[in-house]
N, C-alpha and C positions, 0 to 999 in steps of 0.2 A: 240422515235418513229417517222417515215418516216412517212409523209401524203403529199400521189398526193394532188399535185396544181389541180385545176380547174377554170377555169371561173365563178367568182360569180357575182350579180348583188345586187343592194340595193333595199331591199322591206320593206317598215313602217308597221311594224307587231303589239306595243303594243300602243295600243292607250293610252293617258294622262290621263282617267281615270284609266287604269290597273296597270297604270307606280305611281300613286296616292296610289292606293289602297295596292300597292305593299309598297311601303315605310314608309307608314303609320303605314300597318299591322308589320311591320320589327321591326320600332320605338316601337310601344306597347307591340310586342312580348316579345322584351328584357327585357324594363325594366319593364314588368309586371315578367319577370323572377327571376331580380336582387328585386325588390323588395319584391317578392313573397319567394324567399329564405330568407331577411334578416326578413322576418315576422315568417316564418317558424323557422328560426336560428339566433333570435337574437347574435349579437355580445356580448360575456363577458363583455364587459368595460361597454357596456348601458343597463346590467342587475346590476353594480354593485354599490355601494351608489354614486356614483360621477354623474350617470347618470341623479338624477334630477336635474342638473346645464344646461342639456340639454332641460329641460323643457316638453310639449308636444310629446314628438320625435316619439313616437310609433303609436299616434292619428294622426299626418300628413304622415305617412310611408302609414298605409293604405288607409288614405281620397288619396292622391297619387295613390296607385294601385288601388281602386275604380274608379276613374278617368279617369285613360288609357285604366280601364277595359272598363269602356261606352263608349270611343270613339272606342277603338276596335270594341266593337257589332255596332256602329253607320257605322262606316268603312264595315264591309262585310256587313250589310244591304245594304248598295250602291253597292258594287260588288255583291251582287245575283241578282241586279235589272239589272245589264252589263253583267250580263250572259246570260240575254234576248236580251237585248237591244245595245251590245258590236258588234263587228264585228264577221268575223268568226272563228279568233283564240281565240277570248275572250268569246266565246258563250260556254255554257252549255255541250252539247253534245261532246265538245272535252276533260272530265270531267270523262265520262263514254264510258266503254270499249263495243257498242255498234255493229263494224264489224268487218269482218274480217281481214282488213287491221290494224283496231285499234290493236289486239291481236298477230298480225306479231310483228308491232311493239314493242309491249311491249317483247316478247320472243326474239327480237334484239336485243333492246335494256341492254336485263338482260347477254345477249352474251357477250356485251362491255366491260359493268360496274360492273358487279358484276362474274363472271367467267370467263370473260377476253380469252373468246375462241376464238376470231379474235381483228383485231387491224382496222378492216375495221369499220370509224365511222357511225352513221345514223343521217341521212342530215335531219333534218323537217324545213318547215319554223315557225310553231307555236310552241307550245312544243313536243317535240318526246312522242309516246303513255303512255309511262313507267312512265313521269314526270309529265303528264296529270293524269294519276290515280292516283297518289302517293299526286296530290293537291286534287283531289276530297276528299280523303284520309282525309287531311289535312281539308278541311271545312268540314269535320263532327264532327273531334275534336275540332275545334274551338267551333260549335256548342256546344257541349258538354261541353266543358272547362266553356262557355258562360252561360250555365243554372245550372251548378256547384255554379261559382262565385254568380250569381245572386238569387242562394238560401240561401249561407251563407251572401247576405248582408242582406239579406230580414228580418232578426228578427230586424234590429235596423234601418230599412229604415223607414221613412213617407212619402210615394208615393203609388200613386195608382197602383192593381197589385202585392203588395209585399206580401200577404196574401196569392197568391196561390202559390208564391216559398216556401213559409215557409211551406205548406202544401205538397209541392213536395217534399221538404226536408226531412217529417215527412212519405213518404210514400215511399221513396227510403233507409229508415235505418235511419236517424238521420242529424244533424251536422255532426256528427266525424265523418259517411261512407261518406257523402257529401264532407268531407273535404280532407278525404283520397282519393277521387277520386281527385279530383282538385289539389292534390298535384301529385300521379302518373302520372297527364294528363301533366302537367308541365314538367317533366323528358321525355315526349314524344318531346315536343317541344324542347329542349335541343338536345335530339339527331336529330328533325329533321332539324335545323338549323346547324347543324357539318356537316350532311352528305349531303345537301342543298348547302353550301355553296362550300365543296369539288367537287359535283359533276358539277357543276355551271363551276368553274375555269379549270377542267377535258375540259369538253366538250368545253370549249373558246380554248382551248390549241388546242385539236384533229380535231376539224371540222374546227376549222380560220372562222368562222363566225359572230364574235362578242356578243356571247351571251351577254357576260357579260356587257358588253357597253348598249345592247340592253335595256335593264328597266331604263335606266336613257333617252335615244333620243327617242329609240323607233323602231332604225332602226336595222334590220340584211344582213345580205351578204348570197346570198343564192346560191348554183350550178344554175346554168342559165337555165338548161335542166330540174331542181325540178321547177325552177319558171315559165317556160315554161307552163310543164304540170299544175300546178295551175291555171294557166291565161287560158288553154283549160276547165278547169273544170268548171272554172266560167260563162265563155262563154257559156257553155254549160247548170249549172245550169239556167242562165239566159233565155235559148232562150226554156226552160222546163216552169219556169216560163211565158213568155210570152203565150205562148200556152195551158197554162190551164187560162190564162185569157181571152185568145179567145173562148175557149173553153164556159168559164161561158159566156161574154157576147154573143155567139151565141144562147146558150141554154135558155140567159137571153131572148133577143130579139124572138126567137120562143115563148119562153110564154107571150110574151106578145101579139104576133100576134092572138095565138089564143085565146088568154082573149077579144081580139077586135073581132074576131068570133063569140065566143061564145056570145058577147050581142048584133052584129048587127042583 
């Protein structure tokens, strides 16, 4: 595939938290994967009598994906607090398909990558609309993977709180629906890491923008004329900004004059 050259410029787009949260989450995804299968599917050899030469094996498998499981939830706890508090590729709102432009994008985007009806890429500097939904996507299964897990631990926990998973448990179908969910939700994450990581290497190849370099520095290379207009938008948010704080302390300062009226 032929892709015009253009002019790009470097703009610091993920900030050291997202770049954090991102790696983190990658690490615990995995091997809550690999160990979540081998619990699911023990191996023959350590169901078979030689396996108690191994001792504990199955007690430390899961004290293990227990483990990864809580720093997981510990881990997007902190990225939902940077979806406020992050910049504005890392904020909330670029999450949910909220205008019009967001909903271009995504039907662009699905042109590219998934029908392949033009070979013309789409340039974003944060994530393109398509890949933004598709994480929002993503933190609600986490979400849910997350109150899965934490009801099957909750019968043999002693911590405060585990009372009402085990009650959540009891009011969504049992353990075993519990558990059937936690294991289909797993298979989710499976393929979304295949196609995650395909589409990832796709779009570094087709747009030369460094995606993929990007979550480890933080930097991308973007059309000079995309970051242009950003730089106008900011500009512009900003100077909206100013003006509705004019706005307040005008409005502040009149009321206060006439609060000095009213009691001379």
């Amino acid at each position: 595939m032929k892709v015009k050259k253009v002019p790009l410029r470097e703009v610091y787009v993920w900030q050291l938290p997202v770049r954090i949260f991102h790696w983190v989450n990658a690490g615990c995804i995995t091997f809550l994967i690999i160990t979540g299968l081998l619990i699911a599917y023990p191996p023959a050899i350590l169901q078979a009598d030689g396996a108690q030469q191994l001792g504990y094996w199955f007690g430390y498998l899961r004290f293990t994906h227990m483990t990864l499981g809580v720093i997981l939830i510990v881990n997007f706890m902190a990225r939902i607090y940077w979806l406020f508090a992050g910049n504005k590729f890392a904020r909330w709102n670029n999450y949910v398909p909220l205008t019009k432009k967001q909903w271009r994008g995504i039907f662009d985007t699905l042109k590219v990558d998934i029908f392949l009806l033009t070979p013309k890429p789409i340039y974003d500097i944060g994530h393109n609309s398509l890949a933004a939904v598709t994480y929002g996507g993503l933190f609600i299964m986490l979400i849910l993977q997350s109150i899965t897990g934490l009801c099957l631990w909750a019968p043999t926990a002693e911590v405060v709180g585990a009372g009402m998973f085990e009650g959540l448990a009891f009011k969504l179908g049992g353990l075993m629906v519990v558990k059937q969910i936690h294991y289909y939700l797993m298979w989710f994450f499976i393929l979304f890491i295949i196609v995650h990581v395909y589409l990832v290497f796709y779009h570094d190849y087709i747009e030369r923008n460094g995606i993929a370099s990007s979550i480890i520095g933080g930097w991308k290379f973007i059309d000079t004329e995309i970051v242009e207009d950003y730089q106008k938008e900011l500009l512009k948010e900003e100077q909206i900004k100013k003006e509705k704080a004019l706005v307040r302390e005008v409005k502040k300062e009149a009321e206060n004059n006439d609060k000095i009226i009213s009691e001379s």
